[in-house]
N, CA, C and O atoms as CSV, one atom per row, in Angstrom:
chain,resi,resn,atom,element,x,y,z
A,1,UNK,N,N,9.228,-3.908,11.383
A,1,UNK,CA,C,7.826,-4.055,11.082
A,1,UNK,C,C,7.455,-3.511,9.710
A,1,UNK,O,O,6.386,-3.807,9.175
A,2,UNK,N,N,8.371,-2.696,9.140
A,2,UNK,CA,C,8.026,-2.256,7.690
A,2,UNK,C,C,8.331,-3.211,6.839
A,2,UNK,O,O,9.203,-4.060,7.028
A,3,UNK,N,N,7.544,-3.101,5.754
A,3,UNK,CA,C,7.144,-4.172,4.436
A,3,UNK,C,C,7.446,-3.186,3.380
A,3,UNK,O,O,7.037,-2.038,3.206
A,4,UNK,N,N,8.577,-4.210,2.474
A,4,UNK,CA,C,8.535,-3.773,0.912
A,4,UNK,C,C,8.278,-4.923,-0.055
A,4,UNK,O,O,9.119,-5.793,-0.283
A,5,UNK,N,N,6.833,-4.871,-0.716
A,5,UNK,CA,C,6.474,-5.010,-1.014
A,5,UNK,C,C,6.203,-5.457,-2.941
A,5,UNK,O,O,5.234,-5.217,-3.662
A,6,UNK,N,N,7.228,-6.009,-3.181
A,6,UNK,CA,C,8.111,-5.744,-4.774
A,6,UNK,C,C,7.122,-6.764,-5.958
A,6,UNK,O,O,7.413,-7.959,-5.899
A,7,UNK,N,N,6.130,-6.431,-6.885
A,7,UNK,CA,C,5.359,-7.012,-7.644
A,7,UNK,C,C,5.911,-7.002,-8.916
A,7,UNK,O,O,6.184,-5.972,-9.532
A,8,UNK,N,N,6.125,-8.440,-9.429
A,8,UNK,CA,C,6.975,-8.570,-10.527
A,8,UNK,C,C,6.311,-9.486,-11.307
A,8,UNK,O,O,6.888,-10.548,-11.536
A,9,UNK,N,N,5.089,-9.270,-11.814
A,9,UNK,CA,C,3.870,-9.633,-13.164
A,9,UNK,C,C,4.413,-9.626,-14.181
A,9,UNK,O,O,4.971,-8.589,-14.542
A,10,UNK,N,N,4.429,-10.549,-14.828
A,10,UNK,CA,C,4.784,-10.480,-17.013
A,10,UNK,C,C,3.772,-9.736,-17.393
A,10,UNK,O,O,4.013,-9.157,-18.452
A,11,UNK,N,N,2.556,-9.483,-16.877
A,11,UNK,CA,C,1.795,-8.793,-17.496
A,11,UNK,C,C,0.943,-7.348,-16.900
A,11,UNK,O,O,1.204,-6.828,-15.816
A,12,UNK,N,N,0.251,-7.022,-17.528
A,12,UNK,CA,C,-0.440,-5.485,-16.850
A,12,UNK,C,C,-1.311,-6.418,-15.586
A,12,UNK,O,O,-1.680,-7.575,-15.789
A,13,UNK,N,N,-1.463,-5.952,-14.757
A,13,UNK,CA,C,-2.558,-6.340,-13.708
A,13,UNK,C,C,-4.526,-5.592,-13.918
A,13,UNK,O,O,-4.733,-4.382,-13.826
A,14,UNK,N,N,-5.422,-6.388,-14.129
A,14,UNK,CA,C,-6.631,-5.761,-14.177
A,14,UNK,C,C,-6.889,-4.833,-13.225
A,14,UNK,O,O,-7.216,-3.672,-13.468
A,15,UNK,N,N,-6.737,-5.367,-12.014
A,15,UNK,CA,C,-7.234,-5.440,-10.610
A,15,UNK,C,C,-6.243,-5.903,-9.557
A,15,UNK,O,O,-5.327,-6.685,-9.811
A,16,UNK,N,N,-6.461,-5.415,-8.447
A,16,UNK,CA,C,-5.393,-6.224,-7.539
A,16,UNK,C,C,-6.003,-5.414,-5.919
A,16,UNK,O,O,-6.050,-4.196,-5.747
A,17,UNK,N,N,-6.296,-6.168,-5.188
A,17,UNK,CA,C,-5.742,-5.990,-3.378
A,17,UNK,C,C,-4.826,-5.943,-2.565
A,17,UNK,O,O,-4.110,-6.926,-2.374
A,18,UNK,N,N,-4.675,-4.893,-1.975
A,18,UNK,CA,C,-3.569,-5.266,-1.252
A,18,UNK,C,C,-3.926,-5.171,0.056
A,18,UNK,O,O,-4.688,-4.205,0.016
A,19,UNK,N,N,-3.883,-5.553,1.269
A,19,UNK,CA,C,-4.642,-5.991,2.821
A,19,UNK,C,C,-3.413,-5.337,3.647
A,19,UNK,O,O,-2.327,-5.910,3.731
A,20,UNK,N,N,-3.641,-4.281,4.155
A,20,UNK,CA,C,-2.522,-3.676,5.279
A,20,UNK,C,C,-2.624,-4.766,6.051
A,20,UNK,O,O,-3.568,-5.549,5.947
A,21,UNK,N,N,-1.614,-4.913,6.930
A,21,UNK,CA,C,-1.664,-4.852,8.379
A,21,UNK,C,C,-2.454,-4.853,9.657
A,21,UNK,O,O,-2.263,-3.802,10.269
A,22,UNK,N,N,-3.220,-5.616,10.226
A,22,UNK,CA,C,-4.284,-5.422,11.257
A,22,UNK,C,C,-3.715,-4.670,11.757
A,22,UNK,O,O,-2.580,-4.859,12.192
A,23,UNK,N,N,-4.885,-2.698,11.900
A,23,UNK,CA,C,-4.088,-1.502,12.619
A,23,UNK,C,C,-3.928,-1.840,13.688
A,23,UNK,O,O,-2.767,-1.528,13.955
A,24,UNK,N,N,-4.632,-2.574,15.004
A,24,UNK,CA,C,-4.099,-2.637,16.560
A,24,UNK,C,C,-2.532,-3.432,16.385
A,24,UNK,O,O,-1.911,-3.410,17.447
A,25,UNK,N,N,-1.928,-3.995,15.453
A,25,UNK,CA,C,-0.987,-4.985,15.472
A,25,UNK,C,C,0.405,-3.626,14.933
A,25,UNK,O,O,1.606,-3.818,15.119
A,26,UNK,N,N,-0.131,-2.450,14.330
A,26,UNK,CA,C,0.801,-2.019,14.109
A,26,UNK,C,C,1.459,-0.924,14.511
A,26,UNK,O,O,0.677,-0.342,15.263
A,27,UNK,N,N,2.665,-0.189,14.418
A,27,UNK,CA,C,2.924,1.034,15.606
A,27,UNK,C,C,3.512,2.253,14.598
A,27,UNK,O,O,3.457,2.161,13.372
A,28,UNK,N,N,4.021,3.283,15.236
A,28,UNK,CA,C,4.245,4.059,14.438
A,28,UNK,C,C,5.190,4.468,14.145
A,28,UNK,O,O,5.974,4.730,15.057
A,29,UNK,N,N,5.568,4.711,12.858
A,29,UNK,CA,C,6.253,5.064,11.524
A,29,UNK,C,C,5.948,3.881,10.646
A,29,UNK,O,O,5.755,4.191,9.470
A,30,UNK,N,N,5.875,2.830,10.881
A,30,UNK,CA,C,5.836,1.599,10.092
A,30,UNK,C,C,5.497,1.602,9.107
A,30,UNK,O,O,4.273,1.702,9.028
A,31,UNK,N,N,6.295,1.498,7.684
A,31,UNK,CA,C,6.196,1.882,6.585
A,31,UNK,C,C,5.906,0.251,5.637
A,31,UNK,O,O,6.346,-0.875,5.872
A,32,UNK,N,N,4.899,0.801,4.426
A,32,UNK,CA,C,4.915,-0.114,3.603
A,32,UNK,C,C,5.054,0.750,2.439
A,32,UNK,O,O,4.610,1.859,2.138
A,33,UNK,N,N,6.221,-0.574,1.573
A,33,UNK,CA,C,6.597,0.040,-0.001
A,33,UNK,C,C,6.418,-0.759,-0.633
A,33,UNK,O,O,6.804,-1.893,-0.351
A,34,UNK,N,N,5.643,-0.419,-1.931
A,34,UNK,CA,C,5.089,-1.178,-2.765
A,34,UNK,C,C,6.053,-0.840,-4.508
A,34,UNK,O,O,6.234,0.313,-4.899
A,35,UNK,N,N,6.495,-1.959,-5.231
A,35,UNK,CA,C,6.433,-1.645,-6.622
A,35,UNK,C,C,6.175,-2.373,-7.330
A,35,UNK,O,O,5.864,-3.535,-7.066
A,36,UNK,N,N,6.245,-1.809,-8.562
A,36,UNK,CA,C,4.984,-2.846,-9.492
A,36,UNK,C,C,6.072,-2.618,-11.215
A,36,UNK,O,O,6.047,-1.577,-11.871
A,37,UNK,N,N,6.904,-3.864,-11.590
A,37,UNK,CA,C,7.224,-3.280,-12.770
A,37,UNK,C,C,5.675,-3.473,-14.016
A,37,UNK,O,O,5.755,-3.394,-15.242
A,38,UNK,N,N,4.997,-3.611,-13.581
A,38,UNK,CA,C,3.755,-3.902,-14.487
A,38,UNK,C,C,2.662,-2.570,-13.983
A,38,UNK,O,O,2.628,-2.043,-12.871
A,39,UNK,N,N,1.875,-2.269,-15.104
A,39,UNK,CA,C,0.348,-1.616,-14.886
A,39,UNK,C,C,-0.236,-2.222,-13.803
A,39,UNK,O,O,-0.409,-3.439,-13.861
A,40,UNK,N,N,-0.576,-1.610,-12.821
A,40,UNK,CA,C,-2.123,-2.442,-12.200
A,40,UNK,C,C,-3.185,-0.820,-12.088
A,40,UNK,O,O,-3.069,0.340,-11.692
A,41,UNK,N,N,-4.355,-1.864,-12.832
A,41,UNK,CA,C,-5.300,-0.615,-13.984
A,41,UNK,C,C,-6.482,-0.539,-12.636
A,41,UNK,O,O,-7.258,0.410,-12.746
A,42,UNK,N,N,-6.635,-1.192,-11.728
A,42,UNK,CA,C,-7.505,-1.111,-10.456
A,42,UNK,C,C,-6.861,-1.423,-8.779
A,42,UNK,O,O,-6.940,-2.582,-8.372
A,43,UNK,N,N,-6.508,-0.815,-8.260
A,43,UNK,CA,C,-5.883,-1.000,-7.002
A,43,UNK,C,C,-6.785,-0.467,-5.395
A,43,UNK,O,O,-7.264,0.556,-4.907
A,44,UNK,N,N,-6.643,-1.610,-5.127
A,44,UNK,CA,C,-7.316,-1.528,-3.857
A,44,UNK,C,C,-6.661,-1.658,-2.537
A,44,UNK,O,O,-6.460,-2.821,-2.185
A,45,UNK,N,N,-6.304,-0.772,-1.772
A,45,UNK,CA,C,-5.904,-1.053,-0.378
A,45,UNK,C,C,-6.273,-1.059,0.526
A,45,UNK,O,O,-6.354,0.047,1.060
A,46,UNK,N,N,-6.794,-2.389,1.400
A,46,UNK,CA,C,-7.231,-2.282,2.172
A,46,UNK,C,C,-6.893,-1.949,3.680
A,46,UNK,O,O,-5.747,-2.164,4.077
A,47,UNK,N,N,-7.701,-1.511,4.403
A,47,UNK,CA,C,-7.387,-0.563,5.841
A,47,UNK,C,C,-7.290,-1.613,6.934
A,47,UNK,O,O,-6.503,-1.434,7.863
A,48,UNK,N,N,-8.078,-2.739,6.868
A,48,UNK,CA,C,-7.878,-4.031,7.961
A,48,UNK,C,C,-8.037,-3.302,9.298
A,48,UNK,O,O,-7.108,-3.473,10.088
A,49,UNK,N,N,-8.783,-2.722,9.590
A,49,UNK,CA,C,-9.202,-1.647,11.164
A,49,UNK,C,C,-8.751,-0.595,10.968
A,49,UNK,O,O,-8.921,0.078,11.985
A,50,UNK,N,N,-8.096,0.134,9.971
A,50,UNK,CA,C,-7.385,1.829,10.180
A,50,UNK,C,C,-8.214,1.981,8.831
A,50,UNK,O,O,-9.091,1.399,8.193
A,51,UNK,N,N,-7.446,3.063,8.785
A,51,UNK,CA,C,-7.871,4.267,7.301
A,51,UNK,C,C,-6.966,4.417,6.889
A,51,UNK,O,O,-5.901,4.572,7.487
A,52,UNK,N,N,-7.248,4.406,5.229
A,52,UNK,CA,C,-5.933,5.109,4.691
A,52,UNK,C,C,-6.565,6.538,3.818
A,52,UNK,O,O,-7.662,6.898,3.391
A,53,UNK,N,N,-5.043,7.126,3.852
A,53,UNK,CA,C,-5.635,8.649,3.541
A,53,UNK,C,C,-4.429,9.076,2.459
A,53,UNK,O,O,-3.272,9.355,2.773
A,54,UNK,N,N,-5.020,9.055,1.034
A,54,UNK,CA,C,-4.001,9.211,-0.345
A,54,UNK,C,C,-4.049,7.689,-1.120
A,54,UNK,O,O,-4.277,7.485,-2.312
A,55,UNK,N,N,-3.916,7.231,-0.630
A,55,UNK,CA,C,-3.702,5.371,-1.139
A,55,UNK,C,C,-3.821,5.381,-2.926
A,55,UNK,O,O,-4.931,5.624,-3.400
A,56,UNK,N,N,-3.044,5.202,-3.551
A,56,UNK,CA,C,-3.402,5.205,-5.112
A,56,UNK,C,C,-4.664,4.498,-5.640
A,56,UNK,O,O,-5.256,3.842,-4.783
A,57,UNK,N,N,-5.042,4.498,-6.519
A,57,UNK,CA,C,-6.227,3.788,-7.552
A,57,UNK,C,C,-5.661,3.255,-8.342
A,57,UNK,O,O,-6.128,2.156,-8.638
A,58,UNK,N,N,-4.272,3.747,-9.169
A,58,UNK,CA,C,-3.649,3.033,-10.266
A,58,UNK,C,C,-2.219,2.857,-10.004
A,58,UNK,O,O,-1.883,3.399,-8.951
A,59,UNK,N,N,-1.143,2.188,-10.719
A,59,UNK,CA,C,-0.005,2.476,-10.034
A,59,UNK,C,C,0.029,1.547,-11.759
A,59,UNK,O,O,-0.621,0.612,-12.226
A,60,UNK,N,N,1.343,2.572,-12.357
A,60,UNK,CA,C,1.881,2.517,-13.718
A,60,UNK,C,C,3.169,1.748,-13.611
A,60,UNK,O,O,3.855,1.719,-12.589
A,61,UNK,N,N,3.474,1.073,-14.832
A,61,UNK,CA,C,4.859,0.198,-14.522
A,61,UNK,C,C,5.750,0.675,-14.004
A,61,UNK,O,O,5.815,1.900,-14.115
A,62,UNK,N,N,6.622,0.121,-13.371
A,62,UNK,CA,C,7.896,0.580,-13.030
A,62,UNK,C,C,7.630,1.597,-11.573
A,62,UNK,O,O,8.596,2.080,-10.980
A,63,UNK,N,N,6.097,1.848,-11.082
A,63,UNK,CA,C,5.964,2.579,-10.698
A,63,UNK,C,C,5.780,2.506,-8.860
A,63,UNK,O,O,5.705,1.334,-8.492
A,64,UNK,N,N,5.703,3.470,-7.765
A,64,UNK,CA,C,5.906,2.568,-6.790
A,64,UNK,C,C,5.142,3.822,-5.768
A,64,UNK,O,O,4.890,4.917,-6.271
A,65,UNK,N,N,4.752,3.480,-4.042
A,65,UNK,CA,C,4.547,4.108,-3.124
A,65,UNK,C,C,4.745,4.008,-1.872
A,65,UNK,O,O,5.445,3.035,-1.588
A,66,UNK,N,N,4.307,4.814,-0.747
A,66,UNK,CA,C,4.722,3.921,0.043
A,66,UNK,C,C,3.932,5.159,1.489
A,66,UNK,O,O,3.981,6.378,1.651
A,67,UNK,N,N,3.357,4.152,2.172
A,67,UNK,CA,C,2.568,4.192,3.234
A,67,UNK,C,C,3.412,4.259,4.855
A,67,UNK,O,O,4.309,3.482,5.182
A,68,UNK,N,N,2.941,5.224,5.595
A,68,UNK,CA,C,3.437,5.691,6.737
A,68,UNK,C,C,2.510,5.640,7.859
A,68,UNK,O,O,2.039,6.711,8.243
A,69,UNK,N,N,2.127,4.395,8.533
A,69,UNK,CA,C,1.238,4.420,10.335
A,69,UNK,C,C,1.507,5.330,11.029
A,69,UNK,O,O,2.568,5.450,11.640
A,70,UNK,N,N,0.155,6.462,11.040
A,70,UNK,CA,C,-0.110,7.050,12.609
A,70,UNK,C,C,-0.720,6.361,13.335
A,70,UNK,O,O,-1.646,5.696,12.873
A,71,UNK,N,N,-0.347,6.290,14.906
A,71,UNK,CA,C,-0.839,5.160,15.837
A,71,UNK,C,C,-2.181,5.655,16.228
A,71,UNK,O,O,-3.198,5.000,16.454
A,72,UNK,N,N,-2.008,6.815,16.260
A,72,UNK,CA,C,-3.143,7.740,17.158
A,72,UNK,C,C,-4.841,7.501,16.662
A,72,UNK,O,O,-5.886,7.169,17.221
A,73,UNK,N,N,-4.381,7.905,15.208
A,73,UNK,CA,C,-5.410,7.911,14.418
A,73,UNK,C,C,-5.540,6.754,13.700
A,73,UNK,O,O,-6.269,6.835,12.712
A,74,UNK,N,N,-4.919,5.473,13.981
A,74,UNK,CA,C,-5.127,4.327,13.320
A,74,UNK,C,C,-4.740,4.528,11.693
A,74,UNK,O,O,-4.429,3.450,11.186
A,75,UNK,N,N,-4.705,5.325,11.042
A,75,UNK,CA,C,-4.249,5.541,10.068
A,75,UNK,C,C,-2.844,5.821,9.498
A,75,UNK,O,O,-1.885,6.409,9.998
A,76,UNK,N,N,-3.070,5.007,7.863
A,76,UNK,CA,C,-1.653,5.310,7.044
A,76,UNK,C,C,-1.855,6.322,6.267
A,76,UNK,O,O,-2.919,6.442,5.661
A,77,UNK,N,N,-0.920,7.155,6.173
A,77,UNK,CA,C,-0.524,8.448,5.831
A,77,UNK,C,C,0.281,8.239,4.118
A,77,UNK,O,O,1.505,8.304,4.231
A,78,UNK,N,N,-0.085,8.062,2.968
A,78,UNK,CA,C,0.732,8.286,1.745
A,78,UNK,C,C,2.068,9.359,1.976
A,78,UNK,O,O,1.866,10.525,2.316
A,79,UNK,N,N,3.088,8.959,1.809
A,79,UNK,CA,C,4.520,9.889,1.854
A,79,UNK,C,C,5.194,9.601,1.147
A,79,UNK,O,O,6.333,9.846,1.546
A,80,UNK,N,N,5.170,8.951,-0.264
A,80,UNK,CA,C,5.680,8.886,-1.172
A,80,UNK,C,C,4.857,7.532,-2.828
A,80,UNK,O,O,5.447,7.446,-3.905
């Protein structure tokens, strides 16, 4: 159920979304990893029924993270 997530732009990104997972659909540890060899200068992640708690704003070239589901609390947890 974990997603890696690999963004490979020729150019810097303005803006960008990214849409978790509908939380009832997902269980726990379920990890998403994201990288970006490009800038993205506005980042948005969305919660789709959970919360996220840490989630970046910017993410620099080459640069990357990665999200961890608690079931309990419907929420993803930043752990790297």
């Amino acid at each position: 159920n974990s997603v890696w997530l690999v963004l490979t732009p020729t150019v810097a990104i303005a803006s960008l979304t990214i849409t978790l997972p509908l939380a009832s659909t997902c269980v726990g540890g379920q990890e998403l990893l994201v990288n970006s060899t490009q800038t993205i200068t506005a980042l948005t992640i969305g919660a789709n029924g959970g919360y996220v708690v840490g989630a970046p704003a910017t993410l620099s070239g080459n640069g990357y993270f990665r999200l961890r589901f608690e079931p309990v609390l419907k929420t993803w947890y930043r752990v790297g």
